[in-house]
MIZAKOL-86198 format. One record per residue (C-alpha): z, x, y; residue in three letters. Coordinates in steps of 0.2 Angstrom, whole numbers, plus 2048, in hexadecimal, padded with zeros to 3 digits. Layout:
BEGIN
ZXYAla ...
END
This chain:
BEGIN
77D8607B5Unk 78686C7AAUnk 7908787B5Unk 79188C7AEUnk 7A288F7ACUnk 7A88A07B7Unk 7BB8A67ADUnk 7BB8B67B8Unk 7B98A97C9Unk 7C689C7C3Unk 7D68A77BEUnk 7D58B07CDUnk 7D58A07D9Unk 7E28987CFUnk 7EE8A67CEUnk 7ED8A77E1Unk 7EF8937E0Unk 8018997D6Unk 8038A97DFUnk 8098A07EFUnk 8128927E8Unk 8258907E0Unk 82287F7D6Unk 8358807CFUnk 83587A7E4Unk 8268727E8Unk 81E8637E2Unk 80E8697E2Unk 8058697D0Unk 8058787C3Unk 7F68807C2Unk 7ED87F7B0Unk 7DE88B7AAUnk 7CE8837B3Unk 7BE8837A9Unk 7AA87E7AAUnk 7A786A7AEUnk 79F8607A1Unk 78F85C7A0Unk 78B84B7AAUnk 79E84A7AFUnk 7A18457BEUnk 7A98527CBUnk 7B684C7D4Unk 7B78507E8Unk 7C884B7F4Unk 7CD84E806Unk 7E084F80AUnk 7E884D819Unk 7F585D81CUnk 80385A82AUnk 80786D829Unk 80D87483BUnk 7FD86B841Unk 7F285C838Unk 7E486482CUnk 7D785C81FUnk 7D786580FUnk 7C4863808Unk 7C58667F4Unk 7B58677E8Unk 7B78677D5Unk 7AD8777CFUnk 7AD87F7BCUnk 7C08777BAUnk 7C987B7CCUnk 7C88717DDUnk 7BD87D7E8Unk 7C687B7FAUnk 7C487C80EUnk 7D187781AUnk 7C786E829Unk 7D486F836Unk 7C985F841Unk 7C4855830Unk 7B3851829Unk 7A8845836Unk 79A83A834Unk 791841843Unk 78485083FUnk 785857850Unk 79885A84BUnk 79A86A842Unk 7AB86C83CUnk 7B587D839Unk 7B987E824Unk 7C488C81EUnk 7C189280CUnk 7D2894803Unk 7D98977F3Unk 7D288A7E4Unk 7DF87D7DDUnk 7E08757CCUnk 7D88667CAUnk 7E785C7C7Unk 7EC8617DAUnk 7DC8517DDUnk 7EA8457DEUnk 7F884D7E7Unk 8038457F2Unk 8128487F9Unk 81D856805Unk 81B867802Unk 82F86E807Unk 832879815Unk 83188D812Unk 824887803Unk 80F88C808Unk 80887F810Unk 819876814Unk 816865818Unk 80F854813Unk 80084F80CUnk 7F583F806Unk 7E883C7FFUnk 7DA83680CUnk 7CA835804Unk 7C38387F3Unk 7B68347E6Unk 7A983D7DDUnk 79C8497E4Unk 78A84F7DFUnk 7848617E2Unk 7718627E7Unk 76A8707E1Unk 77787D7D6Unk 78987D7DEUnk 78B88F7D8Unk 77B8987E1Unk 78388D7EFUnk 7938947F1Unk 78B8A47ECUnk 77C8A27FBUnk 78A89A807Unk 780889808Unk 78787A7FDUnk 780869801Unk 78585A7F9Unk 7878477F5Unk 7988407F7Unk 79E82E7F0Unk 7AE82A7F9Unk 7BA81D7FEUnk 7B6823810Unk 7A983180FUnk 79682C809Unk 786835809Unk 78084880BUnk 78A855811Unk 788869813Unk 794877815Unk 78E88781DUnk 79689781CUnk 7968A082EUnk 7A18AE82AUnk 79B8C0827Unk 7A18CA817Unk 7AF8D481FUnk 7B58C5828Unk 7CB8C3824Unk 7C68B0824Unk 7B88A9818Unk 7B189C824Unk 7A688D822Unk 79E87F82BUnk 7A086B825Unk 79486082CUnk 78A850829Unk 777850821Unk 76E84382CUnk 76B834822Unk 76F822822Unk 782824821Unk 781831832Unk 78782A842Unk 78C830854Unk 7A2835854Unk 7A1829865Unk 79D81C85BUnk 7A881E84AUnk 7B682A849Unk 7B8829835Unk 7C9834837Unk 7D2829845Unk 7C881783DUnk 7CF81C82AUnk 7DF82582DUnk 7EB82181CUnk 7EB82780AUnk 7DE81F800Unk 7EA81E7F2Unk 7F78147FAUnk 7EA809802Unk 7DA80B7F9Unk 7CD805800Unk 7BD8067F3Unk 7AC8117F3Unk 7A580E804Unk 79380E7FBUnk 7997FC7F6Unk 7A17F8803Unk 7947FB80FUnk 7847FE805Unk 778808810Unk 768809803Unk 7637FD7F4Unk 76F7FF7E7Unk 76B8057D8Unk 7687FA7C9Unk 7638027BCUnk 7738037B4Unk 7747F27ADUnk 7787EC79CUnk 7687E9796Unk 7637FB796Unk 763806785Unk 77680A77DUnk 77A81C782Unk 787826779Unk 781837780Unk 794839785Unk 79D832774Unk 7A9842770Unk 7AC84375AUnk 7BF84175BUnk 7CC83B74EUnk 7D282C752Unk 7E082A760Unk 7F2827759Unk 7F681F769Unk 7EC81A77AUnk 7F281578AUnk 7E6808792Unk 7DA80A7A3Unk 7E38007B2Unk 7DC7F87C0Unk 7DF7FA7D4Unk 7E27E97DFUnk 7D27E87E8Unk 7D27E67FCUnk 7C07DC7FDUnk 7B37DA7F1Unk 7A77E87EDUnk 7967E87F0Unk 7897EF7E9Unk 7827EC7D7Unk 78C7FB7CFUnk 7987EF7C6Unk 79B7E57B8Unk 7A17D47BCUnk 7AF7CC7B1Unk 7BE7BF7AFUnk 7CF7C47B5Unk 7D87BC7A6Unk 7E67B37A7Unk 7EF7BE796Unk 7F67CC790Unk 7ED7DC78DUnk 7EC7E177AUnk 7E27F1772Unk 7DE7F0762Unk 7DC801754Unk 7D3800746Unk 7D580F737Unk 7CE80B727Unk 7D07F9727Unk 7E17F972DUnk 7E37F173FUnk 7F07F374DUnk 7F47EA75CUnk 7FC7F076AUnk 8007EA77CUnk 7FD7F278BUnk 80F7FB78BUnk 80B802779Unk 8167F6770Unk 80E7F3760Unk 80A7DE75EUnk 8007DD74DUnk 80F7D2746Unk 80D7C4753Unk 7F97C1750Unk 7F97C573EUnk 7EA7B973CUnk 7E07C274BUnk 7E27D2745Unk 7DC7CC733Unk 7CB7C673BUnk 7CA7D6746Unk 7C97DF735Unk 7B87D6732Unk 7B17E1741Unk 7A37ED73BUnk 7B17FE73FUnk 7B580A734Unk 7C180F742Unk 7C080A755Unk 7CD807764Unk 7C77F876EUnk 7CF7F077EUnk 7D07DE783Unk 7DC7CF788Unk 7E27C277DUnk 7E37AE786Unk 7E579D783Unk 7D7792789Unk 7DD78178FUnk 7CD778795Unk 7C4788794Unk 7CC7917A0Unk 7DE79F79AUnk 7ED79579EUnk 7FD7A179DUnk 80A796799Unk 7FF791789Unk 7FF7A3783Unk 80F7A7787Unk 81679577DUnk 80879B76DUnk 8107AD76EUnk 8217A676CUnk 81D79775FUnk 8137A6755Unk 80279A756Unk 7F77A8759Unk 7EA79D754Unk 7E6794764Unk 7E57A976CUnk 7D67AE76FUnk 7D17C1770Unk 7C67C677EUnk 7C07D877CUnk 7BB7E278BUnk 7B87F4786Unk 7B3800778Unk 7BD80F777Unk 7BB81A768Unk 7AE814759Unk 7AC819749Unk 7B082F74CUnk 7AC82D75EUnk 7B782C76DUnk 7AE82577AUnk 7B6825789Unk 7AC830791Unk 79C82478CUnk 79781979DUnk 79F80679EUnk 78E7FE79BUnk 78C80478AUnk 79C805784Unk 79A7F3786Unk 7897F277DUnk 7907FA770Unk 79F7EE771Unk 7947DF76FUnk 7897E6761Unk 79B7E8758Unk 7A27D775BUnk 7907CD75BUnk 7907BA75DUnk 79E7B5764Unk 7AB7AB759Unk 7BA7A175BUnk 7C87AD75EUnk 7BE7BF762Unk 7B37BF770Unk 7AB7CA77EUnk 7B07C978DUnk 7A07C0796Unk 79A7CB7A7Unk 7937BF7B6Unk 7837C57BCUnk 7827BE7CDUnk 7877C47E0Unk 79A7CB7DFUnk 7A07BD7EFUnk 7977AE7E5Unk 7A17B17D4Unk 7B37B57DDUnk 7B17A37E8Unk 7AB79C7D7Unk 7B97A27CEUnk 7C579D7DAUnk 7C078D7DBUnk 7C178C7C8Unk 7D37927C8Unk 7D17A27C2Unk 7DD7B17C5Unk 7D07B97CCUnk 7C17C87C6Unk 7BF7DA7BFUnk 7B37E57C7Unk 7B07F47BDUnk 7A58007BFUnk 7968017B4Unk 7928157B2Unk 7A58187B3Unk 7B28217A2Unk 7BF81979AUnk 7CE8217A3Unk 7E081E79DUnk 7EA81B7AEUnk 7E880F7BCUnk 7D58137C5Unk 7C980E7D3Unk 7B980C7C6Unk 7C37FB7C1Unk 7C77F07CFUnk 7D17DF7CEUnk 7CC7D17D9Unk 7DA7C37DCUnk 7D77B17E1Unk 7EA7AD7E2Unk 7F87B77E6Unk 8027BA7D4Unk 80A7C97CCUnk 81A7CC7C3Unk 8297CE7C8Unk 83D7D17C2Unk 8477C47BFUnk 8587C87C6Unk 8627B77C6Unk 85E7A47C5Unk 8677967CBUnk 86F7867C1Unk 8637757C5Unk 86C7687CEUnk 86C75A7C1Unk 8697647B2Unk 8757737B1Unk 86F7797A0Unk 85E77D7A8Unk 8577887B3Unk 8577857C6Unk 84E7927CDUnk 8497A37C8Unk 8527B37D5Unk 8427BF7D4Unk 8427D27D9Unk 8367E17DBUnk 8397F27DAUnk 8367FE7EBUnk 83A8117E7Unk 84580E7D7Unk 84F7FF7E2Unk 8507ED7DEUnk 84A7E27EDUnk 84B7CF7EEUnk 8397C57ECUnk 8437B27EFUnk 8417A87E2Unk 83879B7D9Unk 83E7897D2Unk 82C7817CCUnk 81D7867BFUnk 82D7807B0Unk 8307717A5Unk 84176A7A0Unk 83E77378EUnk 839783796Unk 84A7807A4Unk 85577F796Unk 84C79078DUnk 84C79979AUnk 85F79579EUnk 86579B78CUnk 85A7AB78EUnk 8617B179CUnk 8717AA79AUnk 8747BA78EUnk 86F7C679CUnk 87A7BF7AAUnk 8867CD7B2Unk 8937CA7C0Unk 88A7D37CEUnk 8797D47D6Unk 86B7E07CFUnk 8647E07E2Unk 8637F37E8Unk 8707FD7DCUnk 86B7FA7CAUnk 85A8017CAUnk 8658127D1Unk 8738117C2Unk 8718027B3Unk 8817F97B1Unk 8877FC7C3Unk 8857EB7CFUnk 8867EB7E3Unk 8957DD7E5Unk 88E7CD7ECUnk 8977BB7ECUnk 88C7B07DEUnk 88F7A17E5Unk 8837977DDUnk 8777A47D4Unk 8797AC7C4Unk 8757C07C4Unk 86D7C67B3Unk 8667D87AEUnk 8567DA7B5Unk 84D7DD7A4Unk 8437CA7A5Unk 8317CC7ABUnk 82C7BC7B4Unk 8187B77B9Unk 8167AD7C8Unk 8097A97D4Unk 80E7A57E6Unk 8067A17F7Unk 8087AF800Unk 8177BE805Unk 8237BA815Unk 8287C8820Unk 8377CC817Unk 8307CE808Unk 8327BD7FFUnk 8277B17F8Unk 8217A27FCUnk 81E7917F4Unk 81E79B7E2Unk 81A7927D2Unk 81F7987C1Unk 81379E7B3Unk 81D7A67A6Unk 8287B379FUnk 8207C579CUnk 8247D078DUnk 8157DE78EUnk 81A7E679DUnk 82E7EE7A1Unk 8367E67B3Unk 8397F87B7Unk 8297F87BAUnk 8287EB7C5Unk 8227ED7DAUnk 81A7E57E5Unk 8087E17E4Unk 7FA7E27F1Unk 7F47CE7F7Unk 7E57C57F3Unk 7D37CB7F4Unk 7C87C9803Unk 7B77C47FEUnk 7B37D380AUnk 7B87DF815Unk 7BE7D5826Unk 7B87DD837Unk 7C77E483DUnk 7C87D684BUnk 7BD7C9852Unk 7C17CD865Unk 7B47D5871Unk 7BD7E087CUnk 7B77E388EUnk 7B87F2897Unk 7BB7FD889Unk 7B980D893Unk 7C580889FUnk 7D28158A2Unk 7E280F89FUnk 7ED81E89FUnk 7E782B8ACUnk 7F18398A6Unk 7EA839896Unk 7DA831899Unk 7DE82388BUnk 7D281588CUnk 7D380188AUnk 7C9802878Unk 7D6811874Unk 7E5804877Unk 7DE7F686FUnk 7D9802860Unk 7EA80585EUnk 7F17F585CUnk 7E67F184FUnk 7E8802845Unk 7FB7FC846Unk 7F97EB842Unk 8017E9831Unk 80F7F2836Unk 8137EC849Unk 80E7D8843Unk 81E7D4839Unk 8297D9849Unk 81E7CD853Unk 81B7BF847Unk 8257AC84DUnk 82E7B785CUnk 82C7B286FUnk 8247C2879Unk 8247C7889Unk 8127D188EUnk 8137DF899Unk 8027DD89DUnk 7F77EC8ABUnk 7E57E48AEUnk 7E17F68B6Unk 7EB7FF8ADUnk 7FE8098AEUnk 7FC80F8BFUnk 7F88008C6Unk 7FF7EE8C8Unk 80C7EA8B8Unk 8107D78B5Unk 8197CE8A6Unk 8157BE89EUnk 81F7B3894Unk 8137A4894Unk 80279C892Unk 80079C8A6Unk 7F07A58A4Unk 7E77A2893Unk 7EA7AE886Unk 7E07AB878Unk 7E37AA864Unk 7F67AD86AUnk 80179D863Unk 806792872Unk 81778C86AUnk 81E779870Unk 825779880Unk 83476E877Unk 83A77E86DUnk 840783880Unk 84577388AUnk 84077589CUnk 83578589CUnk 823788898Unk 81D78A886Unk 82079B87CUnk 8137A8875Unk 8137B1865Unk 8097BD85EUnk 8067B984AUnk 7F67C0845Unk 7E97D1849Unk 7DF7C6854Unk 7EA7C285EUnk 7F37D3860Unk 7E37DA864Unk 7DE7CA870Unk 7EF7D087AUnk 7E97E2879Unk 7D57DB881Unk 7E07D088DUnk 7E97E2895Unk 7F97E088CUnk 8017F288BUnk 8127EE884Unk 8187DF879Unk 82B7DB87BUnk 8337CF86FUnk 8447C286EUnk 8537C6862Unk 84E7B685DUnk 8417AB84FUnk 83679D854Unk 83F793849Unk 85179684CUnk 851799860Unk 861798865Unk 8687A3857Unk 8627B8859Unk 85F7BE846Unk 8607D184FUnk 86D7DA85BUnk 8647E7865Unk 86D7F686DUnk 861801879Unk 86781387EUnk 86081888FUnk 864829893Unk 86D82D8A6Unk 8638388B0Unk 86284C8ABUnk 86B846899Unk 86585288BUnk 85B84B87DUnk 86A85286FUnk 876848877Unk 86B838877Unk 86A83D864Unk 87B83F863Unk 87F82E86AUnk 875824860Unk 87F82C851Unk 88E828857Unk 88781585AUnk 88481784AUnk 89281D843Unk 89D80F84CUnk 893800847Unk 894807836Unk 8A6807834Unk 8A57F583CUnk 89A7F182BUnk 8897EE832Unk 8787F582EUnk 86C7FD83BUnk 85F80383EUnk 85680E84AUnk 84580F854Unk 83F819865Unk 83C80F873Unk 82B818879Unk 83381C88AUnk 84382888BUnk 84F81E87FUnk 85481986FUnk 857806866Unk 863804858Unk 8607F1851Unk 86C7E8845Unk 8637DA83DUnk 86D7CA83AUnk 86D7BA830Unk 86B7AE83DUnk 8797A483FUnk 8827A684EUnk 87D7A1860Unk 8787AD86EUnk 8887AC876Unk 8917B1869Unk 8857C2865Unk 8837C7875Unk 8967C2877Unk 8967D2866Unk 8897DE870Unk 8957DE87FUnk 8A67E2877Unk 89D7EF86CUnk 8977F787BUnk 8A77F6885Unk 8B07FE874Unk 8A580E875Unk 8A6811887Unk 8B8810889Unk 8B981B87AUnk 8AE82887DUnk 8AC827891Unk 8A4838892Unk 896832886Unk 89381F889Unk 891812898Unk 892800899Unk 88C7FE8AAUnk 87B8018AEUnk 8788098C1Unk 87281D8C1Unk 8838228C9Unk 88D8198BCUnk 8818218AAUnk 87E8338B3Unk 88083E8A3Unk 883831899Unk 87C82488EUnk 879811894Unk 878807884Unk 8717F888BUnk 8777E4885Unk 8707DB88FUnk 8627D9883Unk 8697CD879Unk 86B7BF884Unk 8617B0881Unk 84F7B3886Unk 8517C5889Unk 8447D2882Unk 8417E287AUnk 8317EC878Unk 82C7EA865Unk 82B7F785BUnk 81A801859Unk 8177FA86BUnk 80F805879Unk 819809888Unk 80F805898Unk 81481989FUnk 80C82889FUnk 80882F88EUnk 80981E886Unk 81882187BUnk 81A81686EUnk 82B80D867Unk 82A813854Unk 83780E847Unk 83E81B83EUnk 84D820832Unk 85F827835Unk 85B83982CUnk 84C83B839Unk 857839849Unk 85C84B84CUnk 849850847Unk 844844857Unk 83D84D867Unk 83E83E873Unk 83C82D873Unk 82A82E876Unk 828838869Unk 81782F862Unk 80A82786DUnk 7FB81F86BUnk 7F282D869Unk 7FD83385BUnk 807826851Unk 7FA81F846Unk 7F7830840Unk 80883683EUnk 80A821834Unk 7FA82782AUnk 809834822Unk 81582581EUnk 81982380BUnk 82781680FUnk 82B80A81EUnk 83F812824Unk 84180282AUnk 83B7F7816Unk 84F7F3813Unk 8507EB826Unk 8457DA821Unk 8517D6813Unk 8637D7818Unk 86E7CD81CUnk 87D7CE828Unk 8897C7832Unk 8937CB841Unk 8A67C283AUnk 8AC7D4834Unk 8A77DD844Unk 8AE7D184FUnk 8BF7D2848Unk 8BE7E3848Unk 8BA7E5859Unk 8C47D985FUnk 
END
């Protein structure tokens, strides 16, 4: 539909857009002139989620160049009886479609903001006698949001507010609020966690087919253009499960390196993905890519080596270095600009049409890259079985767009990415070759440690490797303080490892990520050179061949009140657990709980359990050897058991200092601050600083956490290594220190008469066996407070210790760009410097 551009429309909302805004302040994008939609492009819809004073949704339509806007202070909802409040406000650019981020205090709209849900939308009917009538209906296609909505205007013309209505169309995607909550069931950013269109997800009606390859080449959309000096190429998003639907075109994840190729008048280029031009290293490609019927074109593929039929890296990465570009073979994927036209705008499916009427019968060295025309699940378990990196599901009516997109999907069978080489090690019995490999990824401009990887190398590789990076090798480790200021290195003994630059780009696949951060069982596949380390994070993990249910346990009684004062029920507590799975699981994973378990809830009878004296299934029952003369251990290591707990009454989980593996020796020291009675919260503030500050000057890390009830936890992780004698023997004299030295402020002892006005800071939690409520925990109390880790600069900003509860932490985790606690998992420290110290 071609949309009637409206100039007089556009300024004005855009200059009210700029009018409230200072962007030399905030982040918030610039507003450009807006202008009518293309005819047949697809118009662009997105709802952000606005922390400002109080939580909002910011509903945005693409209209004649400008995002039309509502704020729905309740968000939208799938249930038609629901009509929900919308606020028309000013328009915003378009670009403001992917904003992120925190609007600074004093600035309009102060606050932060994701991006909860977006896609494309259809008007029925024409969107400007909508607006005009006060009756807009439409189709969304979202990640979270499907099917036909309206938005009514119910305000009258001298009205100071212009006020609307949002609410659901019955048809086959409406269902009743009791049963599906789409704002508390999908509460994070879309783009730190896509998720994929939920019309492929969860397909309500037939899909359509009609848009498969065999239908007639359409160009409609080809622009005439001169031919592009440069293009960057369209990327791909990691894929969470499988898409359904038969939207998609079905291809081989190639085990390769991107290459795009540009043809002008016979002379043909060849650059990588990065823009580095390649056309020396496959001179003999690019002479047969001449024999292509193109006067001028820019086309897009992945070059391979085939061993057995299927890419092997190692074998391109030796034929790139020994300039034997015969043996590459040049799979091309895409059609960009032909002859006069660019066609990015042109849907996939003819693109390649067009791409295959260009290259015809496939040869030795140019080919197209084949699409499988079978169910999504069969191909993927096919090609897994076969070896294969994994697929490419892109979509079939979507442009060529030059960034990193959801219309193009990857789909991995193993876990493999790229990583920066940061070091290596000598081998044992050959020290001219490589040992190991000392791989990093990038978090927020730092270096972080992957581990390592010693296998996937020959002895002619070893050696190779060692005289390459040999050249690099500096005196001090890259880990956390290069990526900040090049040439400057955080002292570290070697011992036996070598620290190099981090400008080598090594491929490795790997079994699967450990707590920390590591990975395990990794397996060398070769050096990169098309992409730069600094580029370098961490990658999502394999591909599920669908969307799991959240969990396989039935919960009875789910309308069970477990909390009268706030009327919170037995589903709302085990929904919560599971909403806070992947963050709370890596504080429970291989460490002995204790259960606070309330069959009929807070009020009534409380017990702990510490063993498997009544069942409690999908929990691991550990050896009852691990701890001579008492009854086996339980530890919660997966969402079905976590959520087992929560069906088998378990309000609080409470945790050792100490590993499954190393029992006896606490990898954690745990301080927890309980406040005496009628203590103000700024002194509890005040003293968790100065904990703080002391362990600080003894040189150790910490960090901090609420405890859900009326305190604080400041937790110093530790290399495991000393016994819990020795630790607690630590947590004891510390504690003593600070009381003796600040009296007013501190107490060691632990009866009301001896903390009154003061702050108890409890050691007798690390003990042997002794517990502590985990973090994101629930506290069996009234309210349901939650123990939520947080960051040092956020202490003075804290309300209480029970600041979030159940009802509001995965909301206010929903608004998390970065875990405060991401550095705890990797380091490493002991306790011989504090000890001398305090001693």
């Amino acid at each position: 539909m071609a949309m009637v551009a409206n100039s007089d429309r556009t300024r004005l909302p855009l200059s009210k857009y700029r009018k409230k805004r200072d962007f030399n302040v905030t982040p918030e994008p610039t507003p450009h002139a807006g202008g009518p939609s293309a005819a047949g492009q697809h118009l662009s819809f997105v709802v952000q989620k606005h922390w400002a004073g109080r939580l909002h949704y910011d509903f945005r339509l693409e209209l004649d160049g400008v995002l039309l806007s509502w704020a729905v202070p309740k968000g939208p909802c799938y249930d038609p009886q629901e009509k929900r409040m919308a606020i028309h406000v000013e328009d915003h650019p378009i670009e403001y479609a992917g904003f992120q981020g925190i609007i600074p205090p004093k600035q309009y709209g102060a606050g932060t903001v994701i991006v909860w849900d977006h896609g494309t939308w259809e008007p029925v009917g024409d969107p400007h006698e909508g607006i005009q009538a006060g009756k807009l209906v439409f189709q969304l296609h979202g990640e979270k949001l499907a099917g036909r909505w309206e938005l009514v205007r119910i305000s009258k013309p001298d009205d100071k507010q212009d006020q609307w209505m949002l609410f659901k169309k019955r048809d086959e995607w409406a269902q009743p609020l009791a049963e599906y909550d789409v704002i508390k069931a999908l509460p994070d950013s879309v783009v730190d966690k896509p998720l994929g269109l939920i019309e492929e997800r969860e397909p309500k009606t037939s899909p359509d087919s009609s848009l498969g390859e065999e239908a007639a080449i359409d160009l409609t959309f080809g622009v005439t253009a001169e031919l592009p000096t440069e293009l960057e190429p369209q990327l791909a998003t990691q894929a969470a499960s499988l898409p359904k639907g038969d939207g998609w075109i079905v291809e081989t994840k190639f085990d390769g390196y991107r290459l795009l190729t540009r043809i002008d008048a016979g002379s043909v280029r060849l650059f990588t993905r990065g823009g580095h031009d390649w056309t020396s290293k496959f001179k003999s490609l690019a002479v047969e890519l001449k024999d292509l019927r193109a006067s001028s074109a820019w086309l897009d593929g992945e070059i391979v080596v085939l061993k057995d039929g299927l890419p092997d890296f190692n074998a391109l990465q030796n034929a790139i270095d020994a300039a034997q570009g015969e043996s590459i073979v040049y799979f091309l994927f895409d059609l960009i600009y032909l002859d006069g036209k660019d066609l990015r705008k042109v849907p996939l499916s003819s693109r390649r049409a067009r791409l295959a009427q260009l290259v015809g019968a496939p040869g030795e060295r140019i080919r197209i890259s084949e699409h499988f025309d079978a169910p999504p699940t069969q191909v993927f378990k096919a090609a897994c079985e076969l070896g294969l990196e994994g697929l490419m599901f892109k979509r079939r009516d979507a442009p060529y767009v030059s960034s990193r997109t959801q219309t193009w999907l990857k789909a991995k069978c193993i876990l493999r990415q790229e990583f920066a080489v940061c070091g290596f090690t000598d081998r044992s019995a050959a020290p001219q070759e490589v040992g190991s490999l000392l791989l990093g990824y990038h978090v927020d401009g730092k270096l972080r440690s992957a581990g390592s990887v010693g296998t996937g190398w020959d002895a002619k590789t070893g050696r190779a490797l060692r005289v390459q990076l040999a050249a690099l090798e500096v005196p001090f480790s890259p880990f956390e303080t290069y990526a900040v200021k090049p040439g400057r290195w955080s002292e570290r003994t070697a011992g036996s490892e070598h620290w190099v630059q981090p400008l080598l780009v090594a491929e490795v696949a790997f079994a699967e990520w450990t707590p920390d951060g590591h990975i395990r069982q990794a397996s060398f596949k070769g050096l990169r050179a098309d992409k730069p380390a600094s580029d370098i994070g961490r990658e999502a993990a394999r591909t599920l061949t669908s969307i799991p249910a959240p969990h396989s346990v039935k919960v009875t009684n789910p309308d069970r009140v477990i909390d009268p004062s706030t009327g919170l029920t037995k589903l709302d507590l085990v929904r919560y657990y599971e909403s806070v799975a992947d963050w709370m699981l890596p504080h429970l994973t291989d460490r002995p709980l204790s259960m606070l378990r309330a069959p009929n809830g807070i009020t009534e009878e409380l017990f702990f359990q510490k063993h498997p004296e009544s069942k409690m299934p999908r929990l691991k029952v550990h050896d009852p050897s691990l701890w001579p003369g008492h009854p086996a251990l339980l530890s919660v290591d997966t969402l079905d058991a976590l959520v087992s707990a929560a069906q088998m009454n378990v309000m609080e989980f409470h945790t050792w200092n100490s590993s499954v593996r190393l029992l006896d020796k606490p990898d954690r020291v745990i301080f927890d601050l309980d406040p005496g009675e009628d203590l103000k919260w700024q002194h509890m503030q005040e003293a968790a600083l100065l904990v703080h500050t002391l362990l600080t000057e003894l040189g150790l890390k910490a960090w901090l956490k609420t405890s859900g009830g009326k305190g604080l936890h400041v937790v110093i992780p530790l290399t495991p290594r000393l016994d819990y004698g020795t630790v607690k023997g630590f947590s004891r004299a510390f504690v003593q220190h600070i009381s003796k030295t600040i009296p007013q402020r501190f107490s060691a002892m632990a009866g009301p008469a001896h903390r009154k006005g003061k702050v108890f800071v409890d050691y007798l939690r690390n003990g042997f066996g002794q517990t502590t409520v985990a973090a994101f925990s629930a506290r069996a109390r009234p309210g349901m407070g939650v123990s939520m880790p947080v960051s040092w600069e956020q202490l003075m900003s804290l309300r209480s210790g029970a600041q979030w509860t159940v009802t509001t932490a995965r909301e206010y985790l929903s608004f998390q760009t970065e875990d405060p606690w991401h550095e705890y998992w990797s380091t490493r420290q002991s306790l011989t410097t504090a000890l001398k110290r305090l001693s």
